[in-house]
PDB file of N, H, CA, C and O in Angstrom:
ATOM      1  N   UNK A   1     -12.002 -20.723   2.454  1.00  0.00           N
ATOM      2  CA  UNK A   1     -11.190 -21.796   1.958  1.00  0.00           C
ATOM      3  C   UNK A   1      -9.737 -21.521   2.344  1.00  0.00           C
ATOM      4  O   UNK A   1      -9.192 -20.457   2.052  1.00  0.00           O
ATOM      5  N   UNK A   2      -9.159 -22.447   2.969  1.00  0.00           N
ATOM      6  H   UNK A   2      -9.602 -23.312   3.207  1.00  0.00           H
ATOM      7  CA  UNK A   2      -7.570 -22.503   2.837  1.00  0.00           C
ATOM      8  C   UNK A   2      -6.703 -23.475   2.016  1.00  0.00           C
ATOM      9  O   UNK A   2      -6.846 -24.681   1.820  1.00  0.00           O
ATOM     10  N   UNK A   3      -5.867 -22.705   1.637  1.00  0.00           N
ATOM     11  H   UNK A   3      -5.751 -21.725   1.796  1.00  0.00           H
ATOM     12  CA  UNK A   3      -5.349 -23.617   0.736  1.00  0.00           C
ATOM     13  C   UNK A   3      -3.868 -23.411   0.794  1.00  0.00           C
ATOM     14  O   UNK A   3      -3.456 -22.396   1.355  1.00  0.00           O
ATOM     15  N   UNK A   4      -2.805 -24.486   0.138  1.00  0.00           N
ATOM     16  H   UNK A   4      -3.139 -25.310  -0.318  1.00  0.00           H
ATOM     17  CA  UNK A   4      -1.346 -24.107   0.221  1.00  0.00           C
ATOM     18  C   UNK A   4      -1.346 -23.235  -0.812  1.00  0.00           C
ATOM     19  O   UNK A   4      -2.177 -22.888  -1.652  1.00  0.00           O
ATOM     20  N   UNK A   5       0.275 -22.838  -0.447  1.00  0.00           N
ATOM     21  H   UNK A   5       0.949 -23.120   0.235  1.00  0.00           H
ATOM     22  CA  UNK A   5       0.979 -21.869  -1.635  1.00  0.00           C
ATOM     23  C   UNK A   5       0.848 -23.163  -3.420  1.00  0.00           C
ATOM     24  O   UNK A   5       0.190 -23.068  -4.457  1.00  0.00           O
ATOM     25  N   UNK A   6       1.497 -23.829  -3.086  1.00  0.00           N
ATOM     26  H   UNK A   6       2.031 -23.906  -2.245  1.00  0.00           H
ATOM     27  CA  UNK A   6       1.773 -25.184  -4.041  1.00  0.00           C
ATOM     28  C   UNK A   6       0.617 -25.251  -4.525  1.00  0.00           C
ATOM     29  O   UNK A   6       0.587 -24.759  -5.653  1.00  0.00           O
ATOM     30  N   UNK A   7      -0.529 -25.712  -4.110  1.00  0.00           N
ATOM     31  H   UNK A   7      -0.504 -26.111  -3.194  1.00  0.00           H
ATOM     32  CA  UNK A   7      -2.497 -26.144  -4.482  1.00  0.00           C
ATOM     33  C   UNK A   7      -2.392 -25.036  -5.204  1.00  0.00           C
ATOM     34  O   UNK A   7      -2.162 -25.336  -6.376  1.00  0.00           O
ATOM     35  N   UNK A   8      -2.484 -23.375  -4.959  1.00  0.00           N
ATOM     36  H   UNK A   8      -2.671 -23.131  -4.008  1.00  0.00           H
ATOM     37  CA  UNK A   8      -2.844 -22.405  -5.296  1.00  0.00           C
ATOM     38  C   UNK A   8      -2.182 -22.342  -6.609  1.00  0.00           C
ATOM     39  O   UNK A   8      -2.878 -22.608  -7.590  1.00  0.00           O
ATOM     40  N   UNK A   9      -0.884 -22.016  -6.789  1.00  0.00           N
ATOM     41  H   UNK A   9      -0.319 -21.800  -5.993  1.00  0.00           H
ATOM     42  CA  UNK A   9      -0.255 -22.070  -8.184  1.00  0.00           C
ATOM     43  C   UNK A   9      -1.094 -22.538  -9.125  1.00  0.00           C
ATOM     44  O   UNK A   9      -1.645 -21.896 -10.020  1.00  0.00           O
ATOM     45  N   UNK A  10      -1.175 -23.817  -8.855  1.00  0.00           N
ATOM     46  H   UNK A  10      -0.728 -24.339  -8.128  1.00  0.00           H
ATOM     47  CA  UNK A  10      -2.361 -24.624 -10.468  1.00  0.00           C
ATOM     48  C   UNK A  10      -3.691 -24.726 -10.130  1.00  0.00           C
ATOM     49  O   UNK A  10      -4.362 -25.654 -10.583  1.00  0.00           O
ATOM     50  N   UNK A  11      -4.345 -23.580  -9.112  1.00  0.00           N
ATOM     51  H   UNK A  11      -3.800 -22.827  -8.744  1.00  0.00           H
ATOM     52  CA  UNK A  11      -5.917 -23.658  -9.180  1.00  0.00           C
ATOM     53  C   UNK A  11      -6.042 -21.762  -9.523  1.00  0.00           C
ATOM     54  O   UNK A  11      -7.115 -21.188  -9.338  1.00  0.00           O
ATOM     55  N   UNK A  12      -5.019 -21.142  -9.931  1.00  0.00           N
ATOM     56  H   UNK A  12      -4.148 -21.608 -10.081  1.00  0.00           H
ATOM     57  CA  UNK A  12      -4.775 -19.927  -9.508  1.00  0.00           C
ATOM     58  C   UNK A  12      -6.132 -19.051 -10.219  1.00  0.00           C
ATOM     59  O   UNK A  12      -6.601 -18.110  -9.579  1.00  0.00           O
ATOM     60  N   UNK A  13      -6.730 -19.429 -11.596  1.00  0.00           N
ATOM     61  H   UNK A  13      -6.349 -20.194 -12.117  1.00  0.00           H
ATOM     62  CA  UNK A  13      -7.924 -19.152 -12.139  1.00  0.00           C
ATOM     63  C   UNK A  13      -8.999 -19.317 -11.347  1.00  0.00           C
ATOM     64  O   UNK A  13      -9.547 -18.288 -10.953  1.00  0.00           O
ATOM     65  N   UNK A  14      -9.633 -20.835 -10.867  1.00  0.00           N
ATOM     66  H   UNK A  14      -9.188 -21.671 -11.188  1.00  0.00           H
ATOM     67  CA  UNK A  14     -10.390 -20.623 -10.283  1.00  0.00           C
ATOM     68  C   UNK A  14     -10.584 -20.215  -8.674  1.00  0.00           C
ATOM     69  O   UNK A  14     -11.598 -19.884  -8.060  1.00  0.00           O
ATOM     70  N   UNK A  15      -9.182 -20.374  -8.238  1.00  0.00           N
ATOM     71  H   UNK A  15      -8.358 -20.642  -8.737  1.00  0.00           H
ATOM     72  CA  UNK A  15      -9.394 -19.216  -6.838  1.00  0.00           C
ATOM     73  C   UNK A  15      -9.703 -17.807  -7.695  1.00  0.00           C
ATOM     74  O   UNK A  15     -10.874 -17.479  -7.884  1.00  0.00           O
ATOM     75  N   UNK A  16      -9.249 -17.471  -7.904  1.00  0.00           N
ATOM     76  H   UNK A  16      -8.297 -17.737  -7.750  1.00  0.00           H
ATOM     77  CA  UNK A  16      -9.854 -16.154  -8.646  1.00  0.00           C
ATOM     78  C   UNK A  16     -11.458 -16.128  -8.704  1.00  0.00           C
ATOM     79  O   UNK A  16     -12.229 -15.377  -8.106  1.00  0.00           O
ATOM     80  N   UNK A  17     -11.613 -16.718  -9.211  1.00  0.00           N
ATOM     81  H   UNK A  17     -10.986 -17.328  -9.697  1.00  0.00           H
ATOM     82  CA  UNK A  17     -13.507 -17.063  -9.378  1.00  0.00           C
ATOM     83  C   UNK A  17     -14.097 -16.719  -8.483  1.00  0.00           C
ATOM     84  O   UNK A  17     -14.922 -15.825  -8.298  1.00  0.00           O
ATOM     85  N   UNK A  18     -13.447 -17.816  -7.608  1.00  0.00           N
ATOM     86  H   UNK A  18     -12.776 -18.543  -7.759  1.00  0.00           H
ATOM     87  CA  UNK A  18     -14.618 -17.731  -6.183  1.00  0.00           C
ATOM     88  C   UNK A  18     -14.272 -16.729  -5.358  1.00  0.00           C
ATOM     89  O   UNK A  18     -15.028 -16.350  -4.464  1.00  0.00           O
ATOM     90  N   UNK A  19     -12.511 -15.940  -5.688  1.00  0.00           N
ATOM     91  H   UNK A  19     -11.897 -16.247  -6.415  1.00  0.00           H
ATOM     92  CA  UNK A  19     -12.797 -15.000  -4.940  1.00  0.00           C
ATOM     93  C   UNK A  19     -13.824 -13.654  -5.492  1.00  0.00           C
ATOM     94  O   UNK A  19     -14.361 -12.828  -4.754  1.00  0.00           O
ATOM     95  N   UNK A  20     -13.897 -13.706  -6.789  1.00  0.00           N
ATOM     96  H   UNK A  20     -13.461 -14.376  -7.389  1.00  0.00           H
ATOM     97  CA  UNK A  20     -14.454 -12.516  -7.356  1.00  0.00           C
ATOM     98  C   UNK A  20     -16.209 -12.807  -6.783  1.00  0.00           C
ATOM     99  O   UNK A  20     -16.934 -11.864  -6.464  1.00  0.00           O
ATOM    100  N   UNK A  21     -16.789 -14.651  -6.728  1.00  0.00           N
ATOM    101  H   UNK A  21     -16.200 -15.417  -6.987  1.00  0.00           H
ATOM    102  CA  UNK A  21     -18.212 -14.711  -6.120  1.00  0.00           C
ATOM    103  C   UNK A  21     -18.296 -14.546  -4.865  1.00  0.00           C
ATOM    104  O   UNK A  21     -19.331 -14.957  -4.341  1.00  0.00           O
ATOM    105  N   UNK A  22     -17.382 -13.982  -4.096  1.00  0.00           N
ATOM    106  H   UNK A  22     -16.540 -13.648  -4.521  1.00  0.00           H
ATOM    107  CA  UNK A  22     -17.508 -13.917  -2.822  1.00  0.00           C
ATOM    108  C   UNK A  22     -16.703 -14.490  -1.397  1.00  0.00           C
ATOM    109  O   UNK A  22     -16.559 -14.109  -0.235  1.00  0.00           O
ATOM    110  N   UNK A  23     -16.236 -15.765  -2.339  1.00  0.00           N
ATOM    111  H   UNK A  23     -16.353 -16.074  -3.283  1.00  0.00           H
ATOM    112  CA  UNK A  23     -15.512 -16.821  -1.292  1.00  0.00           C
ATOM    113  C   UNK A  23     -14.220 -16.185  -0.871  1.00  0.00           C
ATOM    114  O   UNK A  23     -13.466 -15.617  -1.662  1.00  0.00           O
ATOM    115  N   UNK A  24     -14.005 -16.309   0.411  1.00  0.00           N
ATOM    116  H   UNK A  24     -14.617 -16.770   1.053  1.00  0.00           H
ATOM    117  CA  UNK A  24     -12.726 -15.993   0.981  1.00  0.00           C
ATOM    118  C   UNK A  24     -11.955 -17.080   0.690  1.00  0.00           C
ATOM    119  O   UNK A  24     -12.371 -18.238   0.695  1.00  0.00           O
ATOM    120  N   UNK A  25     -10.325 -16.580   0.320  1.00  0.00           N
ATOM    121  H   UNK A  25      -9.987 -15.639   0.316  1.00  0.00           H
ATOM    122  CA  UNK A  25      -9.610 -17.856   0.062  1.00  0.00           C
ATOM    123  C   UNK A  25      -8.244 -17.062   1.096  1.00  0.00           C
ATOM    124  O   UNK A  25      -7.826 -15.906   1.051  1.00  0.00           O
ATOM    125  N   UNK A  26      -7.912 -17.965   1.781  1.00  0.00           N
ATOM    126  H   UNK A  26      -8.252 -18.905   1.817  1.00  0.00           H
ATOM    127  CA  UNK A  26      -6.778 -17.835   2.614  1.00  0.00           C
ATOM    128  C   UNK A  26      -5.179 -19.261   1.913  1.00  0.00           C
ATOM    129  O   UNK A  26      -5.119 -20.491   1.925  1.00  0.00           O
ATOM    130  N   UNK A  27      -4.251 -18.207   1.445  1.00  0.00           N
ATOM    131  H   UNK A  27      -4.300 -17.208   1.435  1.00  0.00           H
ATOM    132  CA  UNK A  27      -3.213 -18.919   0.851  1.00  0.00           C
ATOM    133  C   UNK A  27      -1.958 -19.230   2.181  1.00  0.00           C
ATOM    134  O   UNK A  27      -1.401 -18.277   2.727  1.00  0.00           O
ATOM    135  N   UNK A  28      -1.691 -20.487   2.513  1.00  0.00           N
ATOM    136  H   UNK A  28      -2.143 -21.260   2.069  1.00  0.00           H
ATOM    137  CA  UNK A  28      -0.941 -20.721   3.284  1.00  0.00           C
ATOM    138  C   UNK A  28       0.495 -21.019   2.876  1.00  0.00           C
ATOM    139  O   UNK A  28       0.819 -21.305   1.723  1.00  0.00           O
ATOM    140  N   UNK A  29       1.401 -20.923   3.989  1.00  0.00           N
ATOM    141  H   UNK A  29       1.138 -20.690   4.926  1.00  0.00           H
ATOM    142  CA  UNK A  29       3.280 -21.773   3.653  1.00  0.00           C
ATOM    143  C   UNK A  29       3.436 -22.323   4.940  1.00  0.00           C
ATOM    144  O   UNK A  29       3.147 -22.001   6.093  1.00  0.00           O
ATOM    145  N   UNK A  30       3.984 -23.251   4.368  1.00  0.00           N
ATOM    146  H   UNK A  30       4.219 -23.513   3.432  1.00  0.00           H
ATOM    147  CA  UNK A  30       4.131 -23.924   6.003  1.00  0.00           C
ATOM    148  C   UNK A  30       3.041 -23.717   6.808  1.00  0.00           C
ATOM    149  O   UNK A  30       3.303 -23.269   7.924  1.00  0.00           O
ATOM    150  N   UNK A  31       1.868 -23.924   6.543  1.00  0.00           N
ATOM    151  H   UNK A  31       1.654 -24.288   5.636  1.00  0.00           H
ATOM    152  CA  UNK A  31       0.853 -24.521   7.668  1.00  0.00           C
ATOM    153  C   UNK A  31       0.434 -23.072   8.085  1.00  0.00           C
ATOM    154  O   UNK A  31      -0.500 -23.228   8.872  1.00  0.00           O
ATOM    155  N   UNK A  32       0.657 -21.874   7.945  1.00  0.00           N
ATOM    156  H   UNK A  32       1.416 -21.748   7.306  1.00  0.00           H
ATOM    157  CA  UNK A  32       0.478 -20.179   8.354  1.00  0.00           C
ATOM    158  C   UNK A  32      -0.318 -19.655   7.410  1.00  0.00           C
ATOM    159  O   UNK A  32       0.030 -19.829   6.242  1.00  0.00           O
ATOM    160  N   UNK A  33      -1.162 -19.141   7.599  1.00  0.00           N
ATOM    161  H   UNK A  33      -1.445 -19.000   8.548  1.00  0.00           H
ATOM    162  CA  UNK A  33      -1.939 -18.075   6.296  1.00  0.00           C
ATOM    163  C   UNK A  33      -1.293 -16.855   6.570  1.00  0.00           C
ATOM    164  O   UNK A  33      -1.299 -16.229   7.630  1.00  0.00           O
ATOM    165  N   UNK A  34      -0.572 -16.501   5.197  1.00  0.00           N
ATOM    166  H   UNK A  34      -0.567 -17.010   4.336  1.00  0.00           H
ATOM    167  CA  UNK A  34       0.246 -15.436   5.011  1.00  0.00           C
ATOM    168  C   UNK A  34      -0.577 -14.630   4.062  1.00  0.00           C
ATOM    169  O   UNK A  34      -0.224 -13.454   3.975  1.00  0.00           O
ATOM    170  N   UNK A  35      -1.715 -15.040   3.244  1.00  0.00           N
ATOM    171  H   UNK A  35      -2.002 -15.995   3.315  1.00  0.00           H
ATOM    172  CA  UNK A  35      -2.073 -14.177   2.051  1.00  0.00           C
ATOM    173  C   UNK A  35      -3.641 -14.194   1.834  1.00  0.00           C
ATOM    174  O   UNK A  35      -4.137 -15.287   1.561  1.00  0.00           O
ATOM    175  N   UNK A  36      -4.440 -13.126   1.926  1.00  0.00           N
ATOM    176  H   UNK A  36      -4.037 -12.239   2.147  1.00  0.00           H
ATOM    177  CA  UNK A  36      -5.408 -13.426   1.642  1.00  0.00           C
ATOM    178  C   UNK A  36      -5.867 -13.310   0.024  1.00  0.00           C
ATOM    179  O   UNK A  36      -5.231 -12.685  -0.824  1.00  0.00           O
ATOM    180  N   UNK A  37      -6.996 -13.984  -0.187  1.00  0.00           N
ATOM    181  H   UNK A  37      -7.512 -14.492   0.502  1.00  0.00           H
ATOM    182  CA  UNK A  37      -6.808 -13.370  -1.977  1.00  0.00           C
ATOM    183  C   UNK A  37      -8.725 -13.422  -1.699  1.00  0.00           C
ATOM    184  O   UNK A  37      -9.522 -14.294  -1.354  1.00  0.00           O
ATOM    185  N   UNK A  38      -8.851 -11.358  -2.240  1.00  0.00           N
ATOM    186  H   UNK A  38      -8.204 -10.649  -2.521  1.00  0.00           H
ATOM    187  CA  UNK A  38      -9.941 -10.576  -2.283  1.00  0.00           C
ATOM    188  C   UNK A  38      -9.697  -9.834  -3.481  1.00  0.00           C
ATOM    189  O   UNK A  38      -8.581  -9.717  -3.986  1.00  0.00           O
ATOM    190  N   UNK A  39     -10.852  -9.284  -3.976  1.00  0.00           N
ATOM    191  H   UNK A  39     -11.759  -9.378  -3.566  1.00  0.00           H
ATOM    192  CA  UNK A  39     -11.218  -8.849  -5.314  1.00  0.00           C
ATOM    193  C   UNK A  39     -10.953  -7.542  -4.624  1.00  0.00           C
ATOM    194  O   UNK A  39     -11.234  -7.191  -3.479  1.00  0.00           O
ATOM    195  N   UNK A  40     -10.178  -6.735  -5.862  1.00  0.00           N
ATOM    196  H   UNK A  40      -9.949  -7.020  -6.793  1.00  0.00           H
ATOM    197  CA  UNK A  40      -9.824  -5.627  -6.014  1.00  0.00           C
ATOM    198  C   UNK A  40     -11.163  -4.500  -5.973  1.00  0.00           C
ATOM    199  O   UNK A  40     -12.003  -4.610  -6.867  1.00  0.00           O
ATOM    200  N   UNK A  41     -11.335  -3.427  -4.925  1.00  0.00           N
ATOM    201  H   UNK A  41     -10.652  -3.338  -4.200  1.00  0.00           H
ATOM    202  CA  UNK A  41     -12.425  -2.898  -4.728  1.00  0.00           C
ATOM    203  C   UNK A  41     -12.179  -1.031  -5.135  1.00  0.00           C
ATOM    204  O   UNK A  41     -11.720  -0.172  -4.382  1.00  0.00           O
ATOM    205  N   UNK A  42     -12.772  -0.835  -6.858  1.00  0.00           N
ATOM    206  H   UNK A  42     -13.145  -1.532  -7.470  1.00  0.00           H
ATOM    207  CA  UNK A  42     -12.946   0.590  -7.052  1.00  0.00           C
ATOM    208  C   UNK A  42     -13.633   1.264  -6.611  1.00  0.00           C
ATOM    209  O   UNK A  42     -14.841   1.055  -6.725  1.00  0.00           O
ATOM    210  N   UNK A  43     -12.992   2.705  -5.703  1.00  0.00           N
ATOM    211  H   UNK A  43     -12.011   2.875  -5.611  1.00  0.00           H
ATOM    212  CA  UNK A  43     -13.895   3.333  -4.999  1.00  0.00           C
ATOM    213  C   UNK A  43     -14.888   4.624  -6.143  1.00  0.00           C
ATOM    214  O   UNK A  43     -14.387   5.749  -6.126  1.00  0.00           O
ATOM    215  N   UNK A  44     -15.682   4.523  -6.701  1.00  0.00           N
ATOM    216  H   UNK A  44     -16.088   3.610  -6.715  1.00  0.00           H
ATOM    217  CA  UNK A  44     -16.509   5.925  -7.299  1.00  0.00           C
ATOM    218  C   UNK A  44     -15.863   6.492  -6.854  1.00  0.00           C
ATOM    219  O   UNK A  44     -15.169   6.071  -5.929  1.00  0.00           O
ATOM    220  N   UNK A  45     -15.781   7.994  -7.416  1.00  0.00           N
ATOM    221  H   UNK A  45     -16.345   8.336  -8.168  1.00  0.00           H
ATOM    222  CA  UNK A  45     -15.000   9.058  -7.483  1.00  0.00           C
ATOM    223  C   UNK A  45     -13.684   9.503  -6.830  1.00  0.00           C
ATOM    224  O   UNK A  45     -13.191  10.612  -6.627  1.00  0.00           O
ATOM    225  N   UNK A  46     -13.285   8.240  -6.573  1.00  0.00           N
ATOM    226  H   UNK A  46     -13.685   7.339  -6.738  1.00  0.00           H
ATOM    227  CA  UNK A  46     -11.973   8.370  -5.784  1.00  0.00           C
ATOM    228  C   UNK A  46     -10.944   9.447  -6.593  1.00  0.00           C
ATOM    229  O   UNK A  46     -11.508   9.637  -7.670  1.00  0.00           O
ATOM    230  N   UNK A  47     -10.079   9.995  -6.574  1.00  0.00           N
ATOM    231  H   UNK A  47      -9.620   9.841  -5.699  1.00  0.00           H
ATOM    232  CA  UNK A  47      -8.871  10.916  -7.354  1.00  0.00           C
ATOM    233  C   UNK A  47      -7.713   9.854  -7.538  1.00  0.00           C
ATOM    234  O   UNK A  47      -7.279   9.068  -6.696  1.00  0.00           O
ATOM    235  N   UNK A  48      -7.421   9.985  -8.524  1.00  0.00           N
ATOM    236  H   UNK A  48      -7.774  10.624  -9.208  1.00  0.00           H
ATOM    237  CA  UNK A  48      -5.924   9.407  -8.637  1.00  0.00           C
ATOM    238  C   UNK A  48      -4.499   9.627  -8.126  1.00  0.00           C
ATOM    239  O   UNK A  48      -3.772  10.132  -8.981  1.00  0.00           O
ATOM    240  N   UNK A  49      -3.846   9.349  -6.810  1.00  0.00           N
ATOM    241  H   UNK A  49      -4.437   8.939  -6.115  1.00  0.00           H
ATOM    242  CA  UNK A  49      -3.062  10.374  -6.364  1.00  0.00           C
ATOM    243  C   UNK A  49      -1.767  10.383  -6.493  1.00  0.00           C
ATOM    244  O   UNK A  49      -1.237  11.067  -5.617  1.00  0.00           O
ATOM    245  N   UNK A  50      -0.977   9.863  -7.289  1.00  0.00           N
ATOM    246  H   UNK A  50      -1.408   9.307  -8.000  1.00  0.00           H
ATOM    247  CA  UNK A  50       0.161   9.561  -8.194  1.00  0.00           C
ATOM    248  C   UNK A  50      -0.110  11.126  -9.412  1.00  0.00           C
ATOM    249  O   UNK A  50      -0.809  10.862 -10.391  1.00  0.00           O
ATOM    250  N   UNK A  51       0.301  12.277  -9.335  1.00  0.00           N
ATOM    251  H   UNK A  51       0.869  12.491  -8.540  1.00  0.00           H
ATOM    252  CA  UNK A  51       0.631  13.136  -9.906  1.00  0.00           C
ATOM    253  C   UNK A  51      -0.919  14.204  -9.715  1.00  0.00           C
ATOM    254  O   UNK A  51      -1.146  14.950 -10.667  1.00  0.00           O
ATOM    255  N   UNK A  52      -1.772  14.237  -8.687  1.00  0.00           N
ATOM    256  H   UNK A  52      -1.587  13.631  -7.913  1.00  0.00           H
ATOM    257  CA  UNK A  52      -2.273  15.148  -8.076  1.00  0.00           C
ATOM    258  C   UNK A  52      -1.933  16.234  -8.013  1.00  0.00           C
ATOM    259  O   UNK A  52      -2.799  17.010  -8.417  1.00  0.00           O
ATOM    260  N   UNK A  53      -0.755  16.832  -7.577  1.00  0.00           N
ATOM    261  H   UNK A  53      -0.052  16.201  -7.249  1.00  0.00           H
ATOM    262  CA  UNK A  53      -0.274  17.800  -7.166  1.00  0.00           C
ATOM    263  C   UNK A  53       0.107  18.944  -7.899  1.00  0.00           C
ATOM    264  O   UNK A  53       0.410  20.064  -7.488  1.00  0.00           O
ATOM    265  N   UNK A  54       0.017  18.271  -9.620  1.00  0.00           N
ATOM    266  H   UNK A  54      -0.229  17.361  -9.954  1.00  0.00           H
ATOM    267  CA  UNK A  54       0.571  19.032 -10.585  1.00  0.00           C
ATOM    268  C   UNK A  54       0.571  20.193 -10.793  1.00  0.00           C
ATOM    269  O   UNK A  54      -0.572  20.630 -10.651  1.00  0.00           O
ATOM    270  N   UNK A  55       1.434  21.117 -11.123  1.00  0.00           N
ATOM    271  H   UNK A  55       2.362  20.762 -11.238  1.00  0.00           H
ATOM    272  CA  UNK A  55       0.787  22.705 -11.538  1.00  0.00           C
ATOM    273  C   UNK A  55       1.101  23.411 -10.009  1.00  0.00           C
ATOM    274  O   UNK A  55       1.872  24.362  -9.884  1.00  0.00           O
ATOM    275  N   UNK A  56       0.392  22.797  -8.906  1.00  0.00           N
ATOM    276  H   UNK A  56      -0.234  22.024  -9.008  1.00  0.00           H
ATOM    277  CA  UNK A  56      -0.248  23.151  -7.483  1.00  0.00           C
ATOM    278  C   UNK A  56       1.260  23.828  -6.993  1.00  0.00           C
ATOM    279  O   UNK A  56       1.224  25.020  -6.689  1.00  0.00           O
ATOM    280  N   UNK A  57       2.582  23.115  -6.904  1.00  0.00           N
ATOM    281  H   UNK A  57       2.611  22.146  -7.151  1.00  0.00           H
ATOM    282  CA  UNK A  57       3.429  23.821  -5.751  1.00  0.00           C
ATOM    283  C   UNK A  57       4.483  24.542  -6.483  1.00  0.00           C
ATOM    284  O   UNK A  57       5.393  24.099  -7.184  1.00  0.00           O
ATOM    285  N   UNK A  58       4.140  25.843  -6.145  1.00  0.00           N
ATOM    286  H   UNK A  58       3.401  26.203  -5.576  1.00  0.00           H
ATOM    287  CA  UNK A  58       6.001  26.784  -7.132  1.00  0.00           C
ATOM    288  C   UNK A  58       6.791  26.480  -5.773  1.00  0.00           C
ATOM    289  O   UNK A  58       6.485  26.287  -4.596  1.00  0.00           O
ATOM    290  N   UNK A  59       8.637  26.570  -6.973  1.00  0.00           N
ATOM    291  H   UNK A  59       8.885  26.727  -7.929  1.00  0.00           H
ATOM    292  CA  UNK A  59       9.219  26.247  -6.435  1.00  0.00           C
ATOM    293  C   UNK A  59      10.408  28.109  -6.615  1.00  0.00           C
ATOM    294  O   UNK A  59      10.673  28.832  -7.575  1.00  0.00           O
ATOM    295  N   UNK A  60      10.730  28.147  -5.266  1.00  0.00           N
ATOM    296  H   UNK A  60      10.515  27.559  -4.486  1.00  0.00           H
ATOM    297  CA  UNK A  60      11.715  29.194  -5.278  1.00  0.00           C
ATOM    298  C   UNK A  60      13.082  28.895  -5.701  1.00  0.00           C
ATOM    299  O   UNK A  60      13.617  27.954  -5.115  1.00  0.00           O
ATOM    300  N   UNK A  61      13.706  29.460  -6.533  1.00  0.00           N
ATOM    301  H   UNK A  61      13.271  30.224  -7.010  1.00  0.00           H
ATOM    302  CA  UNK A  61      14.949  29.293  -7.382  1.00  0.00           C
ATOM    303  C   UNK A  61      15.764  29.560  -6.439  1.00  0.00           C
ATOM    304  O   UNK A  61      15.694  30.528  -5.682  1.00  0.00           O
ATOM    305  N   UNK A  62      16.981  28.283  -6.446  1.00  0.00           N
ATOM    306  H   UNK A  62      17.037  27.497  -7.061  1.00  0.00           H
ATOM    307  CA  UNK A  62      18.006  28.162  -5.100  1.00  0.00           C
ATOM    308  C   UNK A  62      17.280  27.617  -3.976  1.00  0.00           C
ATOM    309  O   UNK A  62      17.892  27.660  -2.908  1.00  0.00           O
ATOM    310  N   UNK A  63      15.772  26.964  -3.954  1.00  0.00           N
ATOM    311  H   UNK A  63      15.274  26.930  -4.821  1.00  0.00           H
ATOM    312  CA  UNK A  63      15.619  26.072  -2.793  1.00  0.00           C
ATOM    313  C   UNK A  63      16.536  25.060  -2.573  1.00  0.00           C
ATOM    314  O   UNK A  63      16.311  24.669  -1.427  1.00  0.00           O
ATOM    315  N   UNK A  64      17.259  24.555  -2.950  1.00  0.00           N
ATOM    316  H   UNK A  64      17.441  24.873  -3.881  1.00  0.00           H
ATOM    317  CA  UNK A  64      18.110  23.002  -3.108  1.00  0.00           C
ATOM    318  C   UNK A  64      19.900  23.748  -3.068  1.00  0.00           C
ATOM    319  O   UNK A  64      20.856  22.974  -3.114  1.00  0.00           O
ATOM    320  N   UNK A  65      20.084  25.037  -2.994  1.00  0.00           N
ATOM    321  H   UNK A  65      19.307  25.666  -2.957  1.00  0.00           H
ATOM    322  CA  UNK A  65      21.176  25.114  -2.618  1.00  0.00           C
ATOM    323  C   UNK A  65      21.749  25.171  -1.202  1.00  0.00           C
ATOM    324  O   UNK A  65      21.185  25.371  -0.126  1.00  0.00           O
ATOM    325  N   UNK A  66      23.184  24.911  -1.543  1.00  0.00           N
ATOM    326  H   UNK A  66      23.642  24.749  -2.417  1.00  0.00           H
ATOM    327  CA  UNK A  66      23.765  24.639  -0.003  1.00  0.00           C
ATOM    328  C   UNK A  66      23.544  25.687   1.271  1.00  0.00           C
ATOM    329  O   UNK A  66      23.365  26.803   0.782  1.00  0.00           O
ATOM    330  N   UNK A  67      23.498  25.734   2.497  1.00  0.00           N
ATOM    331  H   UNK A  67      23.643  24.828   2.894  1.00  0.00           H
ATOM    332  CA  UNK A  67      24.062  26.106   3.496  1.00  0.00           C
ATOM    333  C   UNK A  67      24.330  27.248   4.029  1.00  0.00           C
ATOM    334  O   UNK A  67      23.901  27.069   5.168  1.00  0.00           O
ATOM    335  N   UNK A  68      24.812  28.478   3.996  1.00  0.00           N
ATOM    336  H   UNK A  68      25.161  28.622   3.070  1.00  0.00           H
ATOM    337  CA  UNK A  68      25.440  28.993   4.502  1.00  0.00           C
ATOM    338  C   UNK A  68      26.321  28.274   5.842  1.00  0.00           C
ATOM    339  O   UNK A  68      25.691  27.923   6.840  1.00  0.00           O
ATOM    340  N   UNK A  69      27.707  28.107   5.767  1.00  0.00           N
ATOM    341  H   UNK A  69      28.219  28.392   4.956  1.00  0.00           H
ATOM    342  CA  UNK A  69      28.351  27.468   7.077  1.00  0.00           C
ATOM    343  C   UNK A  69      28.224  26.034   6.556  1.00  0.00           C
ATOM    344  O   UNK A  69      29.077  25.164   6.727  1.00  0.00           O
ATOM    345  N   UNK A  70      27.450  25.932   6.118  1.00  0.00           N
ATOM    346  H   UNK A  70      26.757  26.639   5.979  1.00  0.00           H
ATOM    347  CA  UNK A  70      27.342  23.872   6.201  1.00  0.00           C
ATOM    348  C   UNK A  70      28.550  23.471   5.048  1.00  0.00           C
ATOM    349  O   UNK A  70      28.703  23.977   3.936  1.00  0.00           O
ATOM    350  N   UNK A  71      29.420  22.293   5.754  1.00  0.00           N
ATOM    351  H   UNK A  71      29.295  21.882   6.656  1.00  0.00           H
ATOM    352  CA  UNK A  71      30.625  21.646   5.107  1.00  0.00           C
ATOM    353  C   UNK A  71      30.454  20.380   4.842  1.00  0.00           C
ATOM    354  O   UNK A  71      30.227  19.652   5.808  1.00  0.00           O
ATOM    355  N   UNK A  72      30.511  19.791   3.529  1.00  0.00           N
ATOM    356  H   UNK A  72      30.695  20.382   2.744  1.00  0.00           H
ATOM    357  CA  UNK A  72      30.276  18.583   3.556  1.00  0.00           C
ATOM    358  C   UNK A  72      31.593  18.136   3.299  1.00  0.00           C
ATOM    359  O   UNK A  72      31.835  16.930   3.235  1.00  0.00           O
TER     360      UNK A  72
END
């Protein structure tokens, strides 16, 4: 399905629908499909990787100091 930006605004529920049954919906501007609208896909056991790293990297005291020679 294609549809405008404008159509889409006040059908915005049931594009949702049909995208969640399957239907591809392509959102246009000016006559261009700029947007597709697809159902959000959770992968099983994926990791969360926004604070992964935690605990994991020491940091050496005075990494973040200046230079030797360097002038700002």
């Amino acid at each position: 399905m294609i549809i405008s930006v404008q159509t889409a605004e006040k059908q915005l529920h049931s594009l949702i629908e049909k995208a969640l049954a399957g239907e591809e919906i392509n959102i246009t501007l000016d006559g261009k499909s700029y947007v597709q609208l697809v159902p959000f896909k959770v992968i099983d056991g994926a990791k969360q990787l926004y604070g992964c790293m935690k605990g994991e990297i020491d940091y050496v005291e005075g990494w973040d100091a200046p230079l030797d020679g360097m002038n700002n």
